[in-house]
C-alpha positions in Angstrom: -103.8 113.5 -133.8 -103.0 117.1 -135.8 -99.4 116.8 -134.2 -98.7 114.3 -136.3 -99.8 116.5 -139.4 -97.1 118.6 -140.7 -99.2 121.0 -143.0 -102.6 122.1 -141.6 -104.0 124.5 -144.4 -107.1 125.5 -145.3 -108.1 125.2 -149.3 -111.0 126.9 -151.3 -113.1 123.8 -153.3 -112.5 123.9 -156.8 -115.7 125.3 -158.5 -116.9 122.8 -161.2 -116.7 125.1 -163.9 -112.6 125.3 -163.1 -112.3 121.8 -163.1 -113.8 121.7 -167.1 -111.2 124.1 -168.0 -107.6 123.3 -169.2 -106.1 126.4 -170.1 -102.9 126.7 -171.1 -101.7 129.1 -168.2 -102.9 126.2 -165.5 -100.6 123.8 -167.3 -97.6 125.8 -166.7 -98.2 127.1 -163.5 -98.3 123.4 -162.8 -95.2 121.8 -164.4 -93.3 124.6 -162.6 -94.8 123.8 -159.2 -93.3 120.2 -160.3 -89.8 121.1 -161.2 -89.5 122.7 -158.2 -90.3 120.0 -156.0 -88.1 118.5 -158.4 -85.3 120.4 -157.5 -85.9 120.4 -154.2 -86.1 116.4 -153.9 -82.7 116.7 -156.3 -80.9 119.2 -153.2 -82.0 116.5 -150.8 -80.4 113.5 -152.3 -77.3 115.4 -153.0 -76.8 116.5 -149.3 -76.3 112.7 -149.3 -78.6 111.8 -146.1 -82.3 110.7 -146.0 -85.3 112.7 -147.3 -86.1 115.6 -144.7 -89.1 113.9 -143.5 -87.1 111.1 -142.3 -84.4 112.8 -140.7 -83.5 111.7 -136.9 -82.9 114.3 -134.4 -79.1 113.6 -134.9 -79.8 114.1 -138.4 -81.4 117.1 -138.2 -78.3 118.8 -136.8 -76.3 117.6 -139.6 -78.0 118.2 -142.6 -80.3 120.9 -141.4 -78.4 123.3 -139.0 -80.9 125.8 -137.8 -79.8 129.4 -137.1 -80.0 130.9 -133.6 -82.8 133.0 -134.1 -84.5 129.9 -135.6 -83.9 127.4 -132.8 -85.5 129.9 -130.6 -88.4 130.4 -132.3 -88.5 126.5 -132.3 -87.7 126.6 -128.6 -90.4 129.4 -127.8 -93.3 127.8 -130.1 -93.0 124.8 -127.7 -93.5 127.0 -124.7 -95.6 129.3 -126.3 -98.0 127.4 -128.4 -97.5 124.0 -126.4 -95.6 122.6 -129.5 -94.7 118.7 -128.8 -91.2 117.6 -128.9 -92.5 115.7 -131.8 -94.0 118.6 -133.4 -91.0 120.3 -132.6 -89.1 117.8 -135.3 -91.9 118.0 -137.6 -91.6 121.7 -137.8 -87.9 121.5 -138.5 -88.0 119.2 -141.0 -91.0 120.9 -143.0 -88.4 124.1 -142.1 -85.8 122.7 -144.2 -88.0 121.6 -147.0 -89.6 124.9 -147.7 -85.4 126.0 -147.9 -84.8 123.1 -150.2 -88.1 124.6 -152.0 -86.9 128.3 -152.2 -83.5 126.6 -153.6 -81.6 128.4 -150.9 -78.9 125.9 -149.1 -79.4 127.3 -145.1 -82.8 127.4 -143.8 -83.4 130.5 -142.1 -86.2 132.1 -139.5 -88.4 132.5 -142.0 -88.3 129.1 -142.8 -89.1 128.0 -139.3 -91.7 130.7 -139.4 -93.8 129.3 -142.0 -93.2 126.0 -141.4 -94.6 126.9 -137.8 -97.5 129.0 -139.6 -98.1 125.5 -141.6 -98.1 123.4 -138.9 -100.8 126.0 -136.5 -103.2 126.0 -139.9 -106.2 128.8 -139.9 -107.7 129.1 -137.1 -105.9 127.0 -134.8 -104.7 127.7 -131.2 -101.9 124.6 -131.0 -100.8 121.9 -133.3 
C-alpha cells in the first residue's frame, strides 16, 4: 500500500494556540508556498505534455530526462531499498516535480535524492 504513496513525511500537529493565530508573517509565507506551486504547475503545462504525475514511462523520458548519476541512483534504490518498478516511476515523477518546484528546467541527483528521501519517509526501511 505505501508504494503507491509518493510522499511519506512525518508532520508535527499544529498546537491549538497556532491555529488561533493569523499573523501576518504566516500569510506570506503561505501565498509564496502558492505561487510556487504556481509556477511550477505553469513549467509543466508549458513543456506541453501531461502533469508529471501522469506521465507514462515513454513520457518520462521525454519530458523528464534523468541524468546518469540520477538513473543510477534510481537503478540502485530498487536493488538496494527493494524499490518497485512502480515506485521506481513514482520517484521519478515526484523527481521532476521538486525541479519544476526549485524552477530549474533539468532535474538533477538531488532531485532523485529527495524525491527518494520522500518516498522512504522517517523511519522507514522500504517504500
Amino acid at each position: 500500500m505505501l508504494d503507491r504513496v509518493d510522499v511519506h513525511l512525518a508532520v508535527a500537529p499544529v498546537k491549538k494556540r497556532d491555529l488561533a493565530r493569523r499573523t501576518r508573517g504566516l500569510f506570506l509565507e503561505h501565498s509564496e508556498a502558492v505561487a510556487r506551486v504556481e509556477r511550477a504547475r505553469a513549467a509543466q503545462h508549458e513543456r506541453g505534455g501531461p502533469r508529471n504525475a501522469r506521465l507514462s514511462a515513454a513520457e518520462l523520458e521525454r519530458f523528464a530526462p534523468l541524468p546518469a548519476a540520477a538513473r543510477r541512483q534510481l537503478l540502485d534504490a530498487v536493488e538496494s531499498l527493494g524499490l518497485s518498478a512502480r515506485g521506481y516511476h513514482r520517484a521519478w515523477r515526484l523527481g521532476r516535480t521538486l525541479a519544476d518546484l526549485d524552477g530549474v528546467a533539468d532535474m538533477t541527483l538531488a532531485h532523485v535524492d529527495e524525491a527518494l528521501a520522500f518516498r522512504l519517509g522517517d523511519g522507514l526501511t522500504k517504500p
